[in-house]
C-alpha positions as a printed Julia matrix, in Angstrom:
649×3 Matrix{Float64}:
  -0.94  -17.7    28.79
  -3.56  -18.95   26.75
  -3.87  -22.72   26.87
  -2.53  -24.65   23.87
  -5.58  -26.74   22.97
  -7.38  -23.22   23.27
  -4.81  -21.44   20.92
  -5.84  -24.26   18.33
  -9.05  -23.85   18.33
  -8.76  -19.64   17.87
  -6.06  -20.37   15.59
  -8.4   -22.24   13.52
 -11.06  -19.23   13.82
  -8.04  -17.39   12.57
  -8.45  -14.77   15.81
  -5.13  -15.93   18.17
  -2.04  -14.43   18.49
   0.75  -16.95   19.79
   2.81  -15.52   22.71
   5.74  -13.98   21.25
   9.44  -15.67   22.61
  11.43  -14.15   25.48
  13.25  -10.77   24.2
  16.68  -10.99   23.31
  17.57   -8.18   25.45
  20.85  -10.13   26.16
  22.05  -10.08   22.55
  24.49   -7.76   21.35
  23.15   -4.54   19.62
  23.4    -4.45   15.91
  25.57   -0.85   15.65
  27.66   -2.19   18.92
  30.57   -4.3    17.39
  33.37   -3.62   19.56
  31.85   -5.19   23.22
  32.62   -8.57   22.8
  36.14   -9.86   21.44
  36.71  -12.47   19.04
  36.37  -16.49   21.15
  37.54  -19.83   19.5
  34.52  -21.78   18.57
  34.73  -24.37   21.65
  33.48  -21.68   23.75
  31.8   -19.34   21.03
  27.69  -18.93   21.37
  25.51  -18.43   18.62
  25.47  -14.05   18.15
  21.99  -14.46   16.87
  23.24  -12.45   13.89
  23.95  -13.14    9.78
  25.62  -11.02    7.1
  24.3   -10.69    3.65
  26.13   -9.22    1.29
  25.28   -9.12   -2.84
  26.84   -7.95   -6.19
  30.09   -7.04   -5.46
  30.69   -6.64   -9.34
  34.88   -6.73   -8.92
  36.75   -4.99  -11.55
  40.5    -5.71  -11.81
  40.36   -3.04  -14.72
  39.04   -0.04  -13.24
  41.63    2.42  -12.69
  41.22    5.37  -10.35
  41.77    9.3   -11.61
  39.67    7.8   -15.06
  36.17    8.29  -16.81
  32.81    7.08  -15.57
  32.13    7.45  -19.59
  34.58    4.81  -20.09
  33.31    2.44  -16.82
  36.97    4.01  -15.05
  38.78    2.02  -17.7
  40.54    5.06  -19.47
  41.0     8.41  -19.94
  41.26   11.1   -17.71
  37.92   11.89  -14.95
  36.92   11.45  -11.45
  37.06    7.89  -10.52
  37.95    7.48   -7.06
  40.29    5.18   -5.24
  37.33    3.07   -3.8
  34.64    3.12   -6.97
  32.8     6.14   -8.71
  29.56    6.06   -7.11
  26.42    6.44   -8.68
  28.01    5.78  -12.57
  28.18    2.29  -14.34
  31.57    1.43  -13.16
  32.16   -1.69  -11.13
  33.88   -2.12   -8.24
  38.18   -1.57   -7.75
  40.06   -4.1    -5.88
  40.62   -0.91   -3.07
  36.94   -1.52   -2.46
  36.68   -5.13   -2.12
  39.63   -4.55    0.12
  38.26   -2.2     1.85
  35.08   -4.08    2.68
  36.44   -7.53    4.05
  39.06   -5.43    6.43
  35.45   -4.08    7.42
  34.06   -7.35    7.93
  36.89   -8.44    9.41
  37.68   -6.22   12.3
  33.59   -5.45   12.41
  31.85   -8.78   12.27
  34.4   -12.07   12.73
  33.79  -13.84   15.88
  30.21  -11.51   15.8
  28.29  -13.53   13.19
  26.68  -17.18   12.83
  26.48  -17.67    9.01
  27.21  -15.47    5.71
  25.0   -15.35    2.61
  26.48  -14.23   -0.31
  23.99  -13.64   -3.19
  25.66  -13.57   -6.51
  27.29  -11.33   -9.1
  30.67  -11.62   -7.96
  31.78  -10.82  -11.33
  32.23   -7.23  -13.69
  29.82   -6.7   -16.0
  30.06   -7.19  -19.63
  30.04   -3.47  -20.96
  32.96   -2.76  -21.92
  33.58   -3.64  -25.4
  37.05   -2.75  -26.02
  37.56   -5.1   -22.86
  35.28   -7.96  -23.25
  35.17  -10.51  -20.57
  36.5   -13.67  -20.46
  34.9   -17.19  -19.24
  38.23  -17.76  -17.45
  38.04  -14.04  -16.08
  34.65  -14.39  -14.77
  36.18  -17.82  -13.02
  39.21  -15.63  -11.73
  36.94  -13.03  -10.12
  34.74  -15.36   -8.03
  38.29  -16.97   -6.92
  39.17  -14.0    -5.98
  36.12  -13.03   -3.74
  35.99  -16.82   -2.56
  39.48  -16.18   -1.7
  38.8   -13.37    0.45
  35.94  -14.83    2.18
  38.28  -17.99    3.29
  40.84  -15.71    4.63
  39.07  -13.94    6.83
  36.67  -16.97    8.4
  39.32  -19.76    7.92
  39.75  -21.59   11.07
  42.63  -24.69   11.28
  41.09  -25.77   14.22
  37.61  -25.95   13.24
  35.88  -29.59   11.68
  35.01  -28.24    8.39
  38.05  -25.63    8.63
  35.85  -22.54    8.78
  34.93  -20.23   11.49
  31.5   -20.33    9.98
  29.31  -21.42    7.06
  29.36  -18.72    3.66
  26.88  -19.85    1.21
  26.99  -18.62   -2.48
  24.71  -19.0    -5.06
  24.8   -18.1    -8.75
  24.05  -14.38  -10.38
  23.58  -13.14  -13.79
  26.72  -11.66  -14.34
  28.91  -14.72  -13.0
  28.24  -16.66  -16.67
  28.83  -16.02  -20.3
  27.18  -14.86  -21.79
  25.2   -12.52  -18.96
  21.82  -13.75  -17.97
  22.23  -17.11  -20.04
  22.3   -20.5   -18.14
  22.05  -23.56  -20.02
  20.3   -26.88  -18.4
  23.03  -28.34  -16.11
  25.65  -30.09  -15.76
  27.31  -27.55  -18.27
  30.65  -25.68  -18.08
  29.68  -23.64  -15.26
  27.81  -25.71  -12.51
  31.38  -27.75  -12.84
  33.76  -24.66  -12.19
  31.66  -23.08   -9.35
  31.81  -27.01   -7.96
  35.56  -26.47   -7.6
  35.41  -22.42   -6.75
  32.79  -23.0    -3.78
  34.64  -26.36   -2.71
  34.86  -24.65    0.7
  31.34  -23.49    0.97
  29.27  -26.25   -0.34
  29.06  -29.62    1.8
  30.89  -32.63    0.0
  27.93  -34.49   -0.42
  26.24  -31.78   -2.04
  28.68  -31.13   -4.72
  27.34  -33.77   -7.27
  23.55  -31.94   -6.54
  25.19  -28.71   -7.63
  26.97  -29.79  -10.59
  23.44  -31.53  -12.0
  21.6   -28.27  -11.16
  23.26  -25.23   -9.41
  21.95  -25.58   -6.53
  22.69  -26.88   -3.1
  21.42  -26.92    0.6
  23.62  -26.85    3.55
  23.15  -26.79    7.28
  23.62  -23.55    9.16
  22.95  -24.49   12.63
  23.17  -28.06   12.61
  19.85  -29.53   12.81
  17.75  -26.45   13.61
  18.71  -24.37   10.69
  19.08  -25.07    6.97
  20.33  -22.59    3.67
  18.69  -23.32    0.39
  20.7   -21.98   -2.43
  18.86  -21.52   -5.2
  19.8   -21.33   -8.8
  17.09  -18.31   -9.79
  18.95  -18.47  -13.48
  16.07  -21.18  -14.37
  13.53  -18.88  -13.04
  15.21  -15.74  -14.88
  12.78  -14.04  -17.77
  15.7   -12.76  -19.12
  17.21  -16.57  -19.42
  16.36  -17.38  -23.14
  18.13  -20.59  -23.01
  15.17  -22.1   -20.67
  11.6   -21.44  -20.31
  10.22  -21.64  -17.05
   9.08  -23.8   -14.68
   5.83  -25.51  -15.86
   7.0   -28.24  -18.36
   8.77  -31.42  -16.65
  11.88  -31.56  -19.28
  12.8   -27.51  -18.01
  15.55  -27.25  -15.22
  13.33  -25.04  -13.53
  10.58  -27.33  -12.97
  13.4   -29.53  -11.48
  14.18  -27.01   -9.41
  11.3   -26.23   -8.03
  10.64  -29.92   -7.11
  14.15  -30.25   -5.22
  12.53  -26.87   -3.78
   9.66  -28.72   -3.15
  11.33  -31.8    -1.41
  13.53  -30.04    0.51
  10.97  -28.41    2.1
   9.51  -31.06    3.39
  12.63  -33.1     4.56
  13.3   -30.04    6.75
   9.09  -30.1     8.12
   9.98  -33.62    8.85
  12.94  -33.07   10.47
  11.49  -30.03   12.8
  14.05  -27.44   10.93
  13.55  -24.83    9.48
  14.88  -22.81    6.29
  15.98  -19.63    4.91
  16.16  -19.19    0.88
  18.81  -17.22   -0.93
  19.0   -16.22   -4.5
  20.27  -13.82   -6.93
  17.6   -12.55   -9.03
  14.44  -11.7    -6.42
  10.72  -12.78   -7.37
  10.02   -9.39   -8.61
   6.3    -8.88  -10.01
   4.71   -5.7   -10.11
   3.81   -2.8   -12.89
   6.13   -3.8   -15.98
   8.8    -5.85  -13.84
   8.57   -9.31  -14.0
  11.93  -10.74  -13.1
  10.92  -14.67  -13.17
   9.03  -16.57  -15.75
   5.42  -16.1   -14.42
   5.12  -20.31  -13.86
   8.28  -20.08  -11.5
   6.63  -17.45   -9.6
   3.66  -19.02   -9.13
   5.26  -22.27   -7.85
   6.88  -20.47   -5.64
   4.78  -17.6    -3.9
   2.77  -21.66   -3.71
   5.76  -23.0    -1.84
   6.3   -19.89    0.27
   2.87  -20.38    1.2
   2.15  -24.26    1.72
   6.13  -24.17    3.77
   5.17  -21.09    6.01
   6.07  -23.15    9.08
   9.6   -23.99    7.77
  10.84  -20.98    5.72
  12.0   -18.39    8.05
  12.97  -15.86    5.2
  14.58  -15.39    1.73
  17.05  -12.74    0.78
  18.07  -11.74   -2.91
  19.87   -9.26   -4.57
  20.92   -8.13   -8.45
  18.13   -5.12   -8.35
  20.46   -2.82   -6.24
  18.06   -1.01   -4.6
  16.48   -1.66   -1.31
  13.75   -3.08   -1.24
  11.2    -5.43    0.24
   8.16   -7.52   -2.09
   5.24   -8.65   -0.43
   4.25  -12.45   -2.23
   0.04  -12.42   -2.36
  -1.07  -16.39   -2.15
  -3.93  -15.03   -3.57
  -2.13  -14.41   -6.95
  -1.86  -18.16   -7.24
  -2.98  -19.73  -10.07
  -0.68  -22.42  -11.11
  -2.74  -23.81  -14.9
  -3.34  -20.3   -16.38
   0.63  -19.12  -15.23
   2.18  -21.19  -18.8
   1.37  -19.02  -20.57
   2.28  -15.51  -19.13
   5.34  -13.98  -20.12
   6.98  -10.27  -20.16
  10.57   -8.8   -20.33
  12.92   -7.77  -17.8
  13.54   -4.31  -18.9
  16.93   -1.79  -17.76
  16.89   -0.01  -14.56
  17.95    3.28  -14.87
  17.07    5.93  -11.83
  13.53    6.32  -13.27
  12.44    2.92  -14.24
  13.3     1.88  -10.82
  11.06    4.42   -9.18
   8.52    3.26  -11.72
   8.59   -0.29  -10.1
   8.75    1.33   -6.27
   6.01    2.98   -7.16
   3.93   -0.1    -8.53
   4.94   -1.57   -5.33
   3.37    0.85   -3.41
   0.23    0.56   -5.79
  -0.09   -2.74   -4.68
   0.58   -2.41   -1.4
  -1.89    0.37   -1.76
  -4.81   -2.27   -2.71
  -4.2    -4.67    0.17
  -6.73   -4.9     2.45
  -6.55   -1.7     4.87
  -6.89   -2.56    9.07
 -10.26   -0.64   10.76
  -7.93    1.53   12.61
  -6.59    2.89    8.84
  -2.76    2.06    7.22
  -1.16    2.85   11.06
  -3.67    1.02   12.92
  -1.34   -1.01   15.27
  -4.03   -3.85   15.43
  -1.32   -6.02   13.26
   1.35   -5.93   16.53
  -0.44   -6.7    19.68
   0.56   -9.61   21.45
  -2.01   -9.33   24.09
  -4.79   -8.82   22.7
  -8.61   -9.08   24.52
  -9.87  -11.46   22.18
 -13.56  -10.6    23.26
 -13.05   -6.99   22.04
 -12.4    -7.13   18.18
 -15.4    -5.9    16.45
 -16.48   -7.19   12.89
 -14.8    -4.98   11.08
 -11.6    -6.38   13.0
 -12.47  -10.15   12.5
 -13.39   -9.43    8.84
 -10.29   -7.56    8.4
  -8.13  -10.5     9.75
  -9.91  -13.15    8.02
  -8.51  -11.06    4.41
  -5.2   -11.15    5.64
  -5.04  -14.95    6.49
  -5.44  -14.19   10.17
  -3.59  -12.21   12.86
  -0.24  -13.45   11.41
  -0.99  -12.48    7.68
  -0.53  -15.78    6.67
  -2.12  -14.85    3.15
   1.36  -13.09    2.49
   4.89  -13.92    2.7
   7.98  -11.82    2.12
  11.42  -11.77   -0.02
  14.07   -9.26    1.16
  16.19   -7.59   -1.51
  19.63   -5.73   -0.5
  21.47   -3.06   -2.17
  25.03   -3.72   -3.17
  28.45   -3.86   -2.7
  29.31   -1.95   -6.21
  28.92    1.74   -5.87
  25.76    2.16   -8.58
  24.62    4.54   -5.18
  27.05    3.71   -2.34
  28.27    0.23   -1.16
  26.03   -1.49    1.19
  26.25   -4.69    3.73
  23.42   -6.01    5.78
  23.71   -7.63    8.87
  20.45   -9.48   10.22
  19.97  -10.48   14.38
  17.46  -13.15   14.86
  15.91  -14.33   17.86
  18.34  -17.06   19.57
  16.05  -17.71   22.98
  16.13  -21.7    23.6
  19.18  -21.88   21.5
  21.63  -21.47   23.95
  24.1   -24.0    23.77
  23.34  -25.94   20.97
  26.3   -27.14   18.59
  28.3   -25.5    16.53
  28.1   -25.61   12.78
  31.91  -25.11   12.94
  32.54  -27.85   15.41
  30.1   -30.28   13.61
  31.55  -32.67   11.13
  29.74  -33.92    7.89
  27.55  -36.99    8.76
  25.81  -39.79    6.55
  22.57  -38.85    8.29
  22.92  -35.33    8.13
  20.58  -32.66    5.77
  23.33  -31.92    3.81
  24.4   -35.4     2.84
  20.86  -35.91    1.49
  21.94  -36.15   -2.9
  19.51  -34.99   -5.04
  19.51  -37.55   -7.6
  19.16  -40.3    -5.17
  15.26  -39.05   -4.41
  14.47  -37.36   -7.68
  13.66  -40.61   -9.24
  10.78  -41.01   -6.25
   9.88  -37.21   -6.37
   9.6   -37.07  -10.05
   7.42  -40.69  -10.32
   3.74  -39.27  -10.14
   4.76  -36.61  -12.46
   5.55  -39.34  -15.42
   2.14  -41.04  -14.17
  -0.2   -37.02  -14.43
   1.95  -37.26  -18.24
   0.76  -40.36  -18.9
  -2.74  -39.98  -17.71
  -3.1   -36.6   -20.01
  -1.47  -38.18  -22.83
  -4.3   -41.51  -22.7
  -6.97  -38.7   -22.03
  -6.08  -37.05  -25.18
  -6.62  -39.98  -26.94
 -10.3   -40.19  -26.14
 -12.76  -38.02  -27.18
 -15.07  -36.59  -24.18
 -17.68  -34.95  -24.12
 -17.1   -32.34  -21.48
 -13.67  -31.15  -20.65
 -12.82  -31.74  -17.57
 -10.33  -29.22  -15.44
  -6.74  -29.2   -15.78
  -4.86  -30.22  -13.15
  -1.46  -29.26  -12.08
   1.0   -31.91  -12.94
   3.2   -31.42   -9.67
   2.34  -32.33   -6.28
   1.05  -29.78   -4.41
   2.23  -29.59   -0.79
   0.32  -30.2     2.29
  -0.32  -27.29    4.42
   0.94  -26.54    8.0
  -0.91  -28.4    11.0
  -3.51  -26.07   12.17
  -3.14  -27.01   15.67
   0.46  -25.53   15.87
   1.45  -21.44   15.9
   2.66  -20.43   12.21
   6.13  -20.31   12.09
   9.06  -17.85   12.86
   8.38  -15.49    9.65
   4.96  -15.03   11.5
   5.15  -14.73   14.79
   8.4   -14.05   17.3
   9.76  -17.41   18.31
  13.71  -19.27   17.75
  14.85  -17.99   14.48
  12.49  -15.03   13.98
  14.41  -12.05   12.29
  14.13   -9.37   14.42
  15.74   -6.19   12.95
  18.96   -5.21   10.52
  21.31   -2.98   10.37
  21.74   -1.28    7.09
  25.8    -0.81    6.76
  26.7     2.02    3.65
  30.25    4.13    2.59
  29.31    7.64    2.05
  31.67    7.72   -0.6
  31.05   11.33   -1.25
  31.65   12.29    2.27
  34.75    9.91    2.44
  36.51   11.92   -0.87
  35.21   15.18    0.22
  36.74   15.09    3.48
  39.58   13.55    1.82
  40.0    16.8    -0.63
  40.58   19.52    2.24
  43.55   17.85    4.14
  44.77   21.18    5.28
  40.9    22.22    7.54
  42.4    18.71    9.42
  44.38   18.34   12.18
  47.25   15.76   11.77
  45.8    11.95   12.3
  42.46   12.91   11.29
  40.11   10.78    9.28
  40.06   12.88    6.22
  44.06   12.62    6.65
  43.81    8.89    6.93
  41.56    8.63    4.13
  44.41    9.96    1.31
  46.99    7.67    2.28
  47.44    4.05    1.66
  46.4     1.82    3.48
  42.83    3.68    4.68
  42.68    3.65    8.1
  39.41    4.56    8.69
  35.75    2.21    8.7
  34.35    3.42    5.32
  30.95    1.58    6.64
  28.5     3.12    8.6
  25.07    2.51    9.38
  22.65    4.34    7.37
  19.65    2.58    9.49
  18.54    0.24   11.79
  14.94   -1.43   11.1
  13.62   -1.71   15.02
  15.61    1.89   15.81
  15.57    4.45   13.26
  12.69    6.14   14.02
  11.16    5.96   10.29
  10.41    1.92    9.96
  10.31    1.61   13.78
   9.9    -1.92   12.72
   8.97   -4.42   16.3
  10.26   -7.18   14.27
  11.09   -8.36   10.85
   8.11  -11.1    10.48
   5.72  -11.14    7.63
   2.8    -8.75    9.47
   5.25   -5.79   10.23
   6.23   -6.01    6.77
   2.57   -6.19    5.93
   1.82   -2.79    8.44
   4.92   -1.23    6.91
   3.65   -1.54    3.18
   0.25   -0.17    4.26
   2.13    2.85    5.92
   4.46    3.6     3.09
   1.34    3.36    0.75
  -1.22    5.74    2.74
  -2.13    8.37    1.08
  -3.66   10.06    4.23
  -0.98    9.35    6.73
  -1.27   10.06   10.47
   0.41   12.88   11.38
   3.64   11.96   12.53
   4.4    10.34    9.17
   3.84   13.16    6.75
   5.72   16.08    6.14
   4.66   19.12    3.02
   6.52   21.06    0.92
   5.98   24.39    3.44
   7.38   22.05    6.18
  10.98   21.22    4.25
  13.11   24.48    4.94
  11.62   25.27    8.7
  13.87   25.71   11.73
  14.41   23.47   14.02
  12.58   25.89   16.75
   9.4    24.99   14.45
   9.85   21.03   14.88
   7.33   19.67   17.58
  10.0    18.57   20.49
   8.09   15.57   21.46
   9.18   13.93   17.61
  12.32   15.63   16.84
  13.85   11.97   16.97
  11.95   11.18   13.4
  12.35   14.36   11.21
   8.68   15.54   12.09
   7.77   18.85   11.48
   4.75   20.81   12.32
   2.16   21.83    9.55
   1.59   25.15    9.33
  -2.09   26.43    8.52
  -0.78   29.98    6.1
   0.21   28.01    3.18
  -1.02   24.76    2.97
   0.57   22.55    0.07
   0.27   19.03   -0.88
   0.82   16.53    1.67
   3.9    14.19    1.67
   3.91   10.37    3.3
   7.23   10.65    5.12
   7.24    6.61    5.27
   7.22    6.72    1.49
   9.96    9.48    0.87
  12.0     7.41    3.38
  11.2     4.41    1.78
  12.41    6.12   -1.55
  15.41    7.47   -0.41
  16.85    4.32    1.39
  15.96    2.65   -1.75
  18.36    4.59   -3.44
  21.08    3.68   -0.68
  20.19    7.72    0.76
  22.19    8.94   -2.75
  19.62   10.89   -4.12
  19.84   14.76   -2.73
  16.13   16.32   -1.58
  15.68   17.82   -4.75
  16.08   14.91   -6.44
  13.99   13.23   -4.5
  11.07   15.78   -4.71
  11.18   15.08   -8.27
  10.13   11.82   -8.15
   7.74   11.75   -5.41
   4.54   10.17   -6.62
């Protein structure tokens, strides 16, 4: 073990790696659900394991046995009993059923929190059925509802099994994508709707904004639910985050403050949102200032944010946030739309993506090189080229980068997905409950916004001020423009970065990706008489369905593909540069000659990840396997191989 006054001093040189935690070789395996039963929460350990689930779009309308052409509101088509995957229409009640009997039987007793990202709500396209304010109201009861039945507890302190935290999406206000500064109509409904989820002394913060933080393992671990509607492009009623009278640039200084109540408290935090910072090719979800405040934040807060998780895009995804990018005085005045997403407009942002990801700077080794992962590495032995390398990067942790998840969803645009996350839990063994903690008047989450924004907000009236008097003179040279926030302090130098970097309490380790097949579920469903009696496909027909419609499509850390060691900021970095080579090694590219060999022709020592053998007779164009994969999880693995040869880039 390398000394700690020693690691600071490398650290500083940006050439350490920090000793990764103990493995978690004792926690349960992601796809393994049925090993341990469900225990009260007096004798109930932390599982080391989260769900997040996003847009599940419910539709008390759709009706099964209609048309996709009228969103399975009429007429006579294919709509099936649990949604009409890959069309327009939302969600039936048989799915949302279907799902919380999953999560149910699957996950209670088996996870520590829940974050539920948004878009609870049908969509507005329907014009001979236009939505309602008190339908959109109805709908997120209805989904709150279902959460409290399955993790209500009697005998827990805050009557929950565990913490579900919500935040705010597009489609859960009316009109769609517009959110007026709060307190308005809606901050004070979702107050009363998410009574059970948000703490009491958080409720007044949320009504004045529509936001809220909450504690998810008391005094280690803190939510931040953010209200991304005031970072929205697409919000017209609000324009961004650089001017001190927009909700946004409120937001971003609760953001701001938060942040560094939780550094000062030793916690750490994990963001959740609806709409994800999406910036590359023609996307641009947020108002460019927002962004840049927060790819800041993300940056400046790298020892207290341990990750942030989105949704509303429906494909699956991850963005890589370059500090780099940051440049807070010239980001008022960028602007661009947030265009549809059809099929091909979404592979025109993946494939931006992997442009940028494509530019980053590349290890020594090439996009593979595994000098990114080492934990033991012989300091004396990097080269230059390897100290130059990690210098670009922000050192061996890629601390120049950080990293915002975004999961598919619940509503069938591909197939319905679920994510559950394990994180590291070593030196967290036996710490309190949040289910057996009671609010406190010292606690995080009695901390009211409005009783430090006065404080917070002070020096901002004072850089006003100060412009406004400069104005009034006349200089003779201009002097530079200075951001009228406060910019935060960075993290000590003398400590390791923090769990998005390197392994240690709280570090995400892997997910499972959970999806229904809903093809394969109908399909099987449609030739009742090739089963035997009690059969799944038998099952399937009847009411109630019998069967788990989820099953795991992949697993980060054991699929093979991603083969992922962890889920901190440099394997997403390594990943990115893998999925963007356009010379990959060779067990990560496949060619058109290798697609329809036999499985005698598959090199045995690889069969495990797909990999086929080149063949020398016809040589064709080579294809990145990472990418295709990447691609074709993206798409929640809906597209067939044809389709997806037609988009490869």
């Amino acid at each position: 073990m390398i000394p700690l006054p020693l690691v600071a001093v490398l650290y500083g040189l940006g050439l350490v790696v920090g000793a990764s935690a103990v493995p978690v070789s004792e926690q349960q395996v992601l796809g393994n659900h049925d090993s341990q039963p469900y225990q009260s929460e007096t004798s109930r350990q932390l599982s080391g394991r989260f769900l997040h689930v996003t847009d599940f779009h419910l539709d008390t309308h759709y009706r099964k046995g209609t048309s996709e052409e009228t969103l399975c509101h009429r007429d006579s088509g294919s709509a099936g009993r649990l949604g009409a995957e890959g069309s327009d229409c939302d969600s039936p009640q048989a799915l949302i059923d279907e799902t919380f009997r999953w999560i149910e039987k699957n996950l209670k007793g088996k996870i520590d929190f829940v974050l539920w990202t948004g878009d609870s709500a049908r969509h507005d396209n329907d014009e001979k059925i236009p939505r309602t304010a008190s339908e959109i109201i109805d709908l997120n009861k209805a989904l709150a509802a279902k959460f409290i039945e399955v993790f209500e507890d009697s005998g827990a302190a805050r009557g929950l099994s565990i913490p579900v935290i919500p935040t705010i999406g597009n489609n859960d206000i009316m009109p769609h994508n517009i959110f007026r500064e709060a307190p308005n109509r809606w901050t004070r409904k979702f107050t009363e709707v998410w009574s059970e989820f948000i703490p009491e002394a958080q409720r007044h913060t949320f009504e004045e904004g529509g936001w809220f933080s909450a504690e998810l393992i008391p005094n280690k671990l803190a939510a931040l639910s953010l209200n991304t509607m005031y970072f929205y492009e697409s919000n017209s009623a609000v324009d961004g985050c650089a001017m001190p009278s927009e909700p946004g640039f409120e937001h971003m200084e609760w953001l701001r403050v938060q942040l560094e109540i939780l550094r000062q408290r030793g916690m750490k935090a994990i963001l959740i949102g609806h709409v994800p910072p999406a910036r590359s090719g023609s996307k641009r979800s947020w108002d460019e200032s927002c962004w840049q405040k927060y790819t800041l934040f993300m940056n400046r807060f790298r020892d207290v944010v341990v990750g942030s998780v989105y949704g509303h895009m429906n494909v699956d995804h991850f963005m890589l946030q370059d500090s780099h990018d940051v440049d807070i005085v010239a980001a008022s005045e960028d602007s661009s739309s947030d265009p549809g997403f059809s099929v091909q407009s979404r592979t025109d942002y993946l494939a931006s993506l992997r442009e940028e990801w494509d530019s980053m700077p590349s290890p020594p080794g090439g996009d593979s090189s595994d000098i990114l992962l080492s934990d033991d590495w012989n300091l004396d032995a990097l080269g230059k080229k390897e100290r130059r390398f990690l210098k670009k990067i922000g050192g061996p942790y890629a601390e120049r980068y950080s990293v915002s998840l975004v999961s598919p969803s619940v509503v069938p645009n591909y197939f319905p997905t679920l994510r559950v996350v394990e994180y590291n839990t070593t030196g967290l063994e036996g710490v309190k409950l949040w289910a057996d903690t009671a609010y406190t008047d010292d606690s995080f989450e009695s901390l009211d916004w409005a009783e430090v924004k006065r404080n917070s907000l002070d020096h901002v009236d004072n850089v006003d001020n100060a412009d406004q008097q400069g104005k009034k003179k006349k200089k003779k040279h201009k002097k530079k423009k200075k951001p009228n926030f406060k910019i935060p302090d960075q993290p000590s130098r003398t400590d390791l970065p923090g769990p998005a970097y390197s392994n240690q309490p709280l570090t995400w380790l892997r997910y499972a990706q959970y999806y229904a097949n809903l093809t394969d579920i109908y399909e099987t469903a449609a030739a009742p008489e090739t089963q035997e009696e009690g059969s799944p496909a038998v099952k399937a027909k009847n009411k109630p369905i019998n069967i788990d419609i989820y099953q795991i499509e992949y697993d980060t850390r054991d699929d093979g593909i991603y083969s992922m060691k962890d889920l901190t900021v440099r394997s997403y970095f390594q990943l990115a540069k893998r999925i963007a080579s356009k010379n990959p090694r060779a067990d990560n590219f496949t060619s058109d000659s290798d697609a329809d060999d036999d499985d005698e022709n598959k090199s045995p020592d690889t069969t495990n990840i797909n990999y086929t053998k080149p063949k020398n007779k016809t040589k064709k164009p080579r294809i990145n396997r990472l990418w295709r994969t990447f691609l074709d999880r993206a798409f929640v693995s809906f597209l067939g191989d044809d389709e997806l040869d037609d988009i490869q880039i």
